[in-house]
C-alpha positions as CSV (number, residue, x, y, z in Angstrom):
1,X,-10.2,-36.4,21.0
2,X,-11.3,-32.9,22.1
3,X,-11.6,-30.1,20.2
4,X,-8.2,-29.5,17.8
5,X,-5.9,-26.2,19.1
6,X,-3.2,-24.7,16.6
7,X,-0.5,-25.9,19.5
8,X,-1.7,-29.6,18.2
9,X,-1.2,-28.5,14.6
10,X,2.4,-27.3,14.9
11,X,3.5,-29.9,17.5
12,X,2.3,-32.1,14.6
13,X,4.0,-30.6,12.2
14,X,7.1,-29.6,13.8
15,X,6.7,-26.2,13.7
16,X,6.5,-23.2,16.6
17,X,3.1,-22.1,16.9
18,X,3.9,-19.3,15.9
19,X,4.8,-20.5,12.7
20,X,1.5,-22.4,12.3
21,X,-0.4,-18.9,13.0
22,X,1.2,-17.3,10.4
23,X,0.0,-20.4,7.5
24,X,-3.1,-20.4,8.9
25,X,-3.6,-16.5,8.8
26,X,-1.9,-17.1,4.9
27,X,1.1,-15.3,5.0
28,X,3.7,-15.7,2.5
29,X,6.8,-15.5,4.4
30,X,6.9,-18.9,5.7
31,X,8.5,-21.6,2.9
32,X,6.1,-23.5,0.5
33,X,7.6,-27.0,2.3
34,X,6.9,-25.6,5.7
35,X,3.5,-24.3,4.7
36,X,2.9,-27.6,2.7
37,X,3.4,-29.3,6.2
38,X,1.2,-27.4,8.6
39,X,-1.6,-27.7,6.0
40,X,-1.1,-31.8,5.8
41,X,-1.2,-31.4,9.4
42,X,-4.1,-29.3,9.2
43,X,-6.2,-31.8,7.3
44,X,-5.0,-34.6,9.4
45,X,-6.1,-33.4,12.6
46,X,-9.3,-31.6,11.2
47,X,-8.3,-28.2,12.3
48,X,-10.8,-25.2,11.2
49,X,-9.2,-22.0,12.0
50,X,-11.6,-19.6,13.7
51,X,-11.0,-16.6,12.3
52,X,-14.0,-14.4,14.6
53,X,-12.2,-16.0,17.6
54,X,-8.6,-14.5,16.4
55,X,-10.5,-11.3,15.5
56,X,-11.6,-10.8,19.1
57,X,-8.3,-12.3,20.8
58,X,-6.3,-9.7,18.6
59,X,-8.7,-6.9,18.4
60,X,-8.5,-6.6,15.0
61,X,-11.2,-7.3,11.7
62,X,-8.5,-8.1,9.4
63,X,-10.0,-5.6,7.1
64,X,-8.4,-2.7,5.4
65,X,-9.9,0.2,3.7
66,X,-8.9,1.7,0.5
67,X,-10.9,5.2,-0.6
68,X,-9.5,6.2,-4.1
69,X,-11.8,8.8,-6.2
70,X,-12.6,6.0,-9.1
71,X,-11.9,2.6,-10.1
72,X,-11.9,3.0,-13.9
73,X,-8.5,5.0,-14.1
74,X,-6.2,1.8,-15.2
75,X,-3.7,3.3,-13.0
76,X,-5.5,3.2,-10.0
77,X,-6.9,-0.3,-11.2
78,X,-3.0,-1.9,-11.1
79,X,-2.5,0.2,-7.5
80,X,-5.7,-1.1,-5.4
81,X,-4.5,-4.6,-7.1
82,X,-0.6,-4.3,-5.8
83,X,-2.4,-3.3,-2.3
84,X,-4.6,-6.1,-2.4
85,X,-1.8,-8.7,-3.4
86,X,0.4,-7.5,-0.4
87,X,-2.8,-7.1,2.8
88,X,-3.7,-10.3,1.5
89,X,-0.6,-12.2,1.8
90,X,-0.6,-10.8,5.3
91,X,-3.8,-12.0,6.1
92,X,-5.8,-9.0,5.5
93,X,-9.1,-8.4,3.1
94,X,-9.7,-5.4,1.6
95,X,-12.3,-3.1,1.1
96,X,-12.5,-0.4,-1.6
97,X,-14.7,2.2,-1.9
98,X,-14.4,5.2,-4.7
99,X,-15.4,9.0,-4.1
100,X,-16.1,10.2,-7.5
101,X,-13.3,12.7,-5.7
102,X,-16.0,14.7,-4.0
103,X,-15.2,15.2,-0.3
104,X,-19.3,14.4,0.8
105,X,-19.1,11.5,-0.8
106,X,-15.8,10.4,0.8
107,X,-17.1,11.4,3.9
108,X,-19.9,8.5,3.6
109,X,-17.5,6.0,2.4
110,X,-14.9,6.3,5.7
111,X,-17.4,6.4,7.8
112,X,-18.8,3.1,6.8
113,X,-15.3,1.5,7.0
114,X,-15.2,2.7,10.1
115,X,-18.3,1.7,11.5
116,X,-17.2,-2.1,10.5
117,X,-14.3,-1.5,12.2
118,X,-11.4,-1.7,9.7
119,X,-7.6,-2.1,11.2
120,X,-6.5,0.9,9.2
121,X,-7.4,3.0,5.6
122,X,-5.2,4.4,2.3
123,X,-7.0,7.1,1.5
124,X,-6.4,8.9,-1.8
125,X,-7.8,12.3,-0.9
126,X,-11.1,13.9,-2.6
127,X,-10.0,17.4,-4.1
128,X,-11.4,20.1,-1.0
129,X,-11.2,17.1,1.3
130,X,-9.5,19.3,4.6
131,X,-7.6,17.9,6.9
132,X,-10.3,18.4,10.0
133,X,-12.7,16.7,8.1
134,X,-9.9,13.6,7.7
135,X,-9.2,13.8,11.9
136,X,-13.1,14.0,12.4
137,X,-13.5,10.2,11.4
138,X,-10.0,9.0,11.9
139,X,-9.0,10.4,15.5
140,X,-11.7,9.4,17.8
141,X,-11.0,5.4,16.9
142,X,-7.2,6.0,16.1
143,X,-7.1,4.3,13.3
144,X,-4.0,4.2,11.4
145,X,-4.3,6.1,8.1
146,X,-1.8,6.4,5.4
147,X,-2.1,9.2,2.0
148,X,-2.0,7.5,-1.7
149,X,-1.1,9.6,-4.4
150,X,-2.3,13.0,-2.5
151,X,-1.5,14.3,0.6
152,X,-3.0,17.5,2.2
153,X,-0.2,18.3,4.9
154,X,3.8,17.3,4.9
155,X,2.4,15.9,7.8
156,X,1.1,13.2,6.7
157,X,1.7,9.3,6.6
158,X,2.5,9.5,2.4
159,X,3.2,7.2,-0.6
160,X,3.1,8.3,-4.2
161,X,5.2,9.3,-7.2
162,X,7.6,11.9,-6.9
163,X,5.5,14.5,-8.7
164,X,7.5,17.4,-8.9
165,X,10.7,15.9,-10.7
166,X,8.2,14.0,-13.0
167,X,7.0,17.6,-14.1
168,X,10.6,18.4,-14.2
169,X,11.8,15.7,-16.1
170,X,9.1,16.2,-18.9
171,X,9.6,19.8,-18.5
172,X,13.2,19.3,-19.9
173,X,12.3,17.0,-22.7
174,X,9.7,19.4,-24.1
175,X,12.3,22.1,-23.5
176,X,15.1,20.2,-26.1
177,X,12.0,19.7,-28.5
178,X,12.3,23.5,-28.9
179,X,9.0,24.3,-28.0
180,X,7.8,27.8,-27.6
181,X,4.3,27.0,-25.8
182,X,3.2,24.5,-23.5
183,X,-0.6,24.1,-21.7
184,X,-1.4,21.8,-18.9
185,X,-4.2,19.7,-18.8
186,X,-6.6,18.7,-16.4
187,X,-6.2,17.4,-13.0
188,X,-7.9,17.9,-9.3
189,X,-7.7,21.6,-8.8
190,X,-6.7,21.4,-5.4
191,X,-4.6,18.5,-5.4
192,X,-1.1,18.1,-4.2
193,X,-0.4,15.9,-6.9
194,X,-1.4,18.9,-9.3
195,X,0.6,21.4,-7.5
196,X,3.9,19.7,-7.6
197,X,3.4,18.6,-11.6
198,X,2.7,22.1,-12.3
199,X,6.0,23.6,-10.4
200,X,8.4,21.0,-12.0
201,X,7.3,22.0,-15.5
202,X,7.3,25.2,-14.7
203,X,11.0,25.3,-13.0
204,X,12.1,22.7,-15.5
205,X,10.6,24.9,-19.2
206,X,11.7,28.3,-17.4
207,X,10.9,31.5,-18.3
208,X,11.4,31.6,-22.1
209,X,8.8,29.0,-22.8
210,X,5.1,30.4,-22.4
211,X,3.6,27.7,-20.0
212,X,-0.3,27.6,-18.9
213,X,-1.0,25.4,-16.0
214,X,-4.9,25.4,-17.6
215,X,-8.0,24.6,-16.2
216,X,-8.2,22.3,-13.9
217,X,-11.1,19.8,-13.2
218,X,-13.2,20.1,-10.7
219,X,-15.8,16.8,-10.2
220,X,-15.3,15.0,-13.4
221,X,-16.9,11.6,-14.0
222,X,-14.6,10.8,-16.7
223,X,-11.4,11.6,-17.2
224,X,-11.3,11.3,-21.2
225,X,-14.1,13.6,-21.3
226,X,-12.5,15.9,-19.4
227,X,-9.8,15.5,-21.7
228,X,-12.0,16.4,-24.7
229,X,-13.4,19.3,-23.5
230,X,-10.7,20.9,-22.6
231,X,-9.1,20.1,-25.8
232,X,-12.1,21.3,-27.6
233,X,-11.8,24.7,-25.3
234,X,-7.7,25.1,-26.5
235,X,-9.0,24.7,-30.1
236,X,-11.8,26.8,-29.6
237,X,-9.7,30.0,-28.5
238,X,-8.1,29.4,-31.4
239,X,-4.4,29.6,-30.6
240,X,-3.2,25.9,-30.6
241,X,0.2,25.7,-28.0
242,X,3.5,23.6,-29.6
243,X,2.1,21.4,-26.6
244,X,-0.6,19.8,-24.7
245,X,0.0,17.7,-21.7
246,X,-2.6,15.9,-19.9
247,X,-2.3,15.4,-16.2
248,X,-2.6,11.7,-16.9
249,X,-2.9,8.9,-20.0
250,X,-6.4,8.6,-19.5
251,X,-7.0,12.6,-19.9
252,X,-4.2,12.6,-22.7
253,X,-6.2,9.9,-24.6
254,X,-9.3,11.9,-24.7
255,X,-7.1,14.8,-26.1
256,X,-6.0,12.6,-29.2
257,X,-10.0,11.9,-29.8
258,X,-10.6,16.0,-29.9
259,X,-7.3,16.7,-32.1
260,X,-8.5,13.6,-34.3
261,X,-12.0,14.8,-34.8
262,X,-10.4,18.4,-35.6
263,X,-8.4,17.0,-38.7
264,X,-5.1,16.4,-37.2
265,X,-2.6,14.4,-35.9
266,X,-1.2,14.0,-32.4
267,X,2.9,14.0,-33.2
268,X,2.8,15.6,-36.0
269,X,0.3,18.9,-35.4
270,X,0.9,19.2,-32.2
271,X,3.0,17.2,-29.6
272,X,0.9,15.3,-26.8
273,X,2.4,14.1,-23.2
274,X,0.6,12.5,-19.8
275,X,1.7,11.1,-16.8
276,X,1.4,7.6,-15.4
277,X,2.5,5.7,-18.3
278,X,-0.6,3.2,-18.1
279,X,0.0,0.6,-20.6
280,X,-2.6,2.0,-23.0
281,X,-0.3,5.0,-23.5
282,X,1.8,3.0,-25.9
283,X,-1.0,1.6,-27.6
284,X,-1.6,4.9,-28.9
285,X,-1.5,5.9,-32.6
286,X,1.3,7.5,-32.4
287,X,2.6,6.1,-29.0
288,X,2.2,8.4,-26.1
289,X,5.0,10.5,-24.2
290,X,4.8,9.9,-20.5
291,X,6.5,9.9,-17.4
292,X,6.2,6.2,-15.7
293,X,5.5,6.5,-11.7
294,X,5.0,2.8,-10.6
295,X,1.7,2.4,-9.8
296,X,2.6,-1.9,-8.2
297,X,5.6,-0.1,-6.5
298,X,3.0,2.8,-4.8
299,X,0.3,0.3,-4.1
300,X,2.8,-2.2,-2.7
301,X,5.1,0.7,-0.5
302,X,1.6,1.9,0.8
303,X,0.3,-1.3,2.1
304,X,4.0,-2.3,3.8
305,X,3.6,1.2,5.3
306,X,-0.1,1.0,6.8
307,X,1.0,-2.3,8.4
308,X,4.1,-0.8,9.8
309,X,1.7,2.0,11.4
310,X,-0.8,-1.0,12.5
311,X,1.6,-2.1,14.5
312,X,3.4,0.6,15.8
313,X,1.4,4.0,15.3
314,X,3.7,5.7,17.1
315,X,6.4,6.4,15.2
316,X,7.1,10.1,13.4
317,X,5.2,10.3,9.9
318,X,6.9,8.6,6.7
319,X,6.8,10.3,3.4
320,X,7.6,7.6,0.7
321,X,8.2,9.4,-3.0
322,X,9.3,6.9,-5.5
323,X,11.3,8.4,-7.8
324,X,9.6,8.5,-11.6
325,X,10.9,7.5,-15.5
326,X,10.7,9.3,-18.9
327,X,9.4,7.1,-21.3
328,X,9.8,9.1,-24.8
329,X,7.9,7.8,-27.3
330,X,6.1,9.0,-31.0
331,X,4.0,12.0,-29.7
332,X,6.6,14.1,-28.8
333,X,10.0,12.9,-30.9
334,X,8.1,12.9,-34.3
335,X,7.2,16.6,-33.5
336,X,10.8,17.8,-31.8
337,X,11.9,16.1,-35.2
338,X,10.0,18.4,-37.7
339,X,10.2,21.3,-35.3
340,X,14.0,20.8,-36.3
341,X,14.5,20.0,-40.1
């Protein structure tokens, strides 16, 4: 017998060979019985599956690259995994590469991806990333490109949280606490992330509340240190706020080691909220304040949405904002409650 072709595999099987492509290529939307069968037929007729062969017939690597500032942020951990989980039930593999958010840096890392010829990148933008710098790798090979988490124009191919009414909604928690004072921080200084946070607190506390956006960061290679210091810095000016929100868990949970090592209590001293609701947050002694925005759900949307453009990349821009949750927890409600009695 000559060499074995899929068209043997699904005659053998009973399938369309287009059916058979799609097991081979390990896609999930074919039935575990139907996949079952092509892969006994598979074995029977000692089929390999050439995958360089496809690459070239198809013009495609199969690859996909994901550019994300770190890989230590829990949240962006569970993202890149829900991104993974979906390209690779297509048939894709990924390749990630983090920035440290510094635009040189990012530079290096989608230029390499597109040297090995990837089918099409997420990229969460490096803070003073600019658009030309984005076009000047991405344009001249047309590769299809989709924003996590940032964006820098309303342009853009985007997933992410719905940042804005996540400021919003915490903004009108902190406002029934009865807070007088509230300071922001952390967070890309340039980001768009940051920018729509800070508005929906802002509209959402209005103009009776004292509210400082704060410092934001500008190449940090921790986020609980960042968290720390600025913490320290608050404490240092001496003019403690009713409340401190971090831009996410991570930076919030390096503010709870500063107002520890200062001889108080998170809740109780002050009240603490983030953003992102990582799990960690309601580990926390006392359990963290934060507003949930999906991080499976983004990863997952933004991976549906770069194949869409892979295989049509012709179609208007898509801007995907999933909407966020309060979760309410200890470090706010113990302090609205004394703030009361």
């Amino acid at each position: 017998m000559g060499r074995v072709t899929l068209n043997d595999v699904s005659a053998r099987a009973g399938v369309s060979r287009a059916t058979a492509s799609l097991v081979v290529r390990g896609s999930t939307r074919i039935s575990p019985a139907t996949t079952e069968r092509v892969r006994a037929a598979m074995a029977e007729l000692g089929y390999v599956y050439d995958r360089r062969a496809a690459m070239l017939r198809g013009s495609r690597s199969m690859t996909i690259g994901v550019v994300v500032p770190e890989i230590r942020n829990p949240y962006l951990s569970e993202m890149i995994m829900s991104v993974e989980q979906t390209l690779h039930d297509e048939g894709f593999t990924v390749l990630v590469g983090h920035s440290h958010d510094q635009a040189e840096r990012e530079f290096e890392v989608l230029s390499t991806m597109l040297e090995r010829h990837v089918d099409g990148i997420l990229l969460q933008p490096a803070q003073d990333l600019t658009v030309e710098q984005v076009d000047r790798y991405t344009k001249p090979t047309d590769t299809p490109l989709v924003m996590l988490m940032r964006y820098l124009t309303d342009g853009d191919n985007f997933v992410g949280p719905d940042n804005e009414l996540a400021g919003v909604l915490l903004g009108r928690h902190l406002q029934t606490l009865g807070a007088r004072s509230v300071t922001l921080v952390g967070g890309p200084r340039t980001s768009s992330a940051r920018r729509q946070r800070v508005a929906g607190l802002r509209a959402a506390l209005g103009p009776e509340i004292e509210f400082d956006s704060g410092e934001a960061t500008a190449t940090p290679t921790n986020y609980t240190d960042v968290g720390e210091r600025a913490m320290a810095h608050i404490f240092d000016q001496g003019r403690l706020p009713d409340v401190v929100v971090g831009y996410s868990d991570v930076v919030a949970m390096g503010m709870y080691a500063e107002i520890y090592r200062r001889g108080l209590t998170p809740g109780r001293d002050v009240a603490v909220a983030g953003f992102d609701d990582i799990p960690m947050a309601s580990w926390l002694a006392p359990p963290l304040t934060s507003v949930a925005s999906w991080p499976e759900r983004v990863g997952k949307a933004a991976a549906e949405l770069l194949l869409a453009r892979i295989a049509d990349d012709s179609a208007p821009p898509v801007r995907v904002e999933l909407e966020p949750a309060l979760r309410l927890r200890a470090s706010t409600l113990s302090w609205g409650k004394r703030s009361r009695d």
